[in-house]
N, C-alpha and C positions, 0 to 999 in steps of 0.2 A: 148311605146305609153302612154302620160298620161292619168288619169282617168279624168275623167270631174265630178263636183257637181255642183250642182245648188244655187247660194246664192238667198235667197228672198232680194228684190229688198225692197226699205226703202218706196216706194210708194205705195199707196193702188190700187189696182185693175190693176196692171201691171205683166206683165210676169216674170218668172224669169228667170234669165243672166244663161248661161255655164259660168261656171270659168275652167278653166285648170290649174288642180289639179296636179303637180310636185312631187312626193314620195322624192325626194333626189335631192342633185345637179347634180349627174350624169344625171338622168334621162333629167334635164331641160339641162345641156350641149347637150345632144343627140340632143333637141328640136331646134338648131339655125335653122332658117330659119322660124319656126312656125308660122303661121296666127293668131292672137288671136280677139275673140270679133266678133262682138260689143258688146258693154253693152247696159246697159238700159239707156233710155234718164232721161234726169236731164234737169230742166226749171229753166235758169236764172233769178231768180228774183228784183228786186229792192232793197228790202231787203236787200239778199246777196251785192251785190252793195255796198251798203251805208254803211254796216259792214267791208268791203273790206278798201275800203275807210278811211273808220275811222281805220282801223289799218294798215294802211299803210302812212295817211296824204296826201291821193292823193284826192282831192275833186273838182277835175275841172269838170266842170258844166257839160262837155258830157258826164259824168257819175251820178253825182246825182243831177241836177235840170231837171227835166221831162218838166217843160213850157218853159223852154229855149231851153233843146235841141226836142223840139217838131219841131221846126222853124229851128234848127241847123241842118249841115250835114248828119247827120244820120237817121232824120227824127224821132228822142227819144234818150234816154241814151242808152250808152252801156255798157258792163263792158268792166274792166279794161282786157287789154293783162295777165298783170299777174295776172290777177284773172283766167283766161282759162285756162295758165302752170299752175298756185296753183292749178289746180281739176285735174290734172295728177295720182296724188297716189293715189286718192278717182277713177278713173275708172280703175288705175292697179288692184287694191285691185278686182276689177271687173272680168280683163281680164285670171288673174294665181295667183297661190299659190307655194309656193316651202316648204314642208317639212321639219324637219330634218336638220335645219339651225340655229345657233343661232343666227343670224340676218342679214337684206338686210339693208344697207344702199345708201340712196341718194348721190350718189358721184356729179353728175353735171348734163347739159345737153348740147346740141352739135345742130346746125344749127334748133333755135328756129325760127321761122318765124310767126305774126302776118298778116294770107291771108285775112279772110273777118271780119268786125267787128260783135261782136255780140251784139243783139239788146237784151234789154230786155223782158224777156216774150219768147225768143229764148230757144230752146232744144237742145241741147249738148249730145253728146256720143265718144265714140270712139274706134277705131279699132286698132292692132298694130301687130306690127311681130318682132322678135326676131332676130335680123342681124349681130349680132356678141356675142362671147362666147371665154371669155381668161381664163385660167387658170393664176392665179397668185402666187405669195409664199405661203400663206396663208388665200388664198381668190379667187372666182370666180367671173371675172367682165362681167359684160352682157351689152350689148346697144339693147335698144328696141324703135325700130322707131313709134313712135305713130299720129294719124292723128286724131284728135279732127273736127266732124264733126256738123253743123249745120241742122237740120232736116229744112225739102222741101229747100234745098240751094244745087249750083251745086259745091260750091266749100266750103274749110275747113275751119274752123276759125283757125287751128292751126296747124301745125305739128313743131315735138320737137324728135329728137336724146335722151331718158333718160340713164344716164351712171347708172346702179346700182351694185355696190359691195357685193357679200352673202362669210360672213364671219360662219366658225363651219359647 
């Protein structure tokens, strides 16, 4: 069974997350099927938005013109889809730790779906389980199913298959 720590959360006057704390990869092999999370919410900003944006060269207006998309679909900006998969490793970093690795890499991800948009000024967290666990030559590959949720929304802004590889 893993130990659980507490990470202080980057916000003032917020709870702080359980992380599931992994001693070694055996242990986190043991764990397939695990529930992980939630984490603590994170508030989309504009801001972030427009930094997004700007490093990606995606600047369509239902993202950073707010008097436009006040009137637009959405009823304001949103971010970007891939700005919600890019905060995936910022609430892993959240959900578990693995020990005694010399390092986890991002191998891919697998049946990303964009459910509800998110509006700016929206809170984000998210929950995930651990659904598969391979032994490889020299390396343990994991798939953890993650579901990026929208606070008071009945459904996800996102859910993402993450492929992660822990290599040592």
């Amino acid at each position: 069974m893993p130990n659980i720590q507490r990470r202080p959360s980057s916000s003032a006057g917020s709870k702080e997350t359980p992380v599931k704390k992994f001693n070694d990869l055996a242990e986190f092999v043991a764990a397939e099927g695990t529930q992980l999370g939630p984490t603590e919410w994170l508030e989309i900003t504009q801001d972030r938005v427009n930094l997004f944006a700007d490093a990606t060269e995606d600047h369509q207006w239902i993202h950073v013109d707010p008097e436009r998309a006040a009137n637009g679909p959405f009823g304001g900006t949103i971010a970007h889809g891939l700005l919600t998969l890019s905060l995936l490793p910022y609430f892993t970093h959240q959900l578990y730790t693995v020990d005694n690795v010399a390092m986890a890499i991002n191998y891919g991800y697998n049946k990303v779906r964009f459910i509800t948009p998110v509006r700016v000024g929206a809170k984000l967290r998210a929950r995930a389980e651990i659904t598969a666990v391979a032994q490889l030559d020299n390396a343990v590959q994991a798939t953890v199913s993650t579901t990026v949720e929208i606070q008071d929304s009945d459904k996800p802004a996102a859910v993402a298959e993450s492929i992660v590889r822990f290599i040592g």
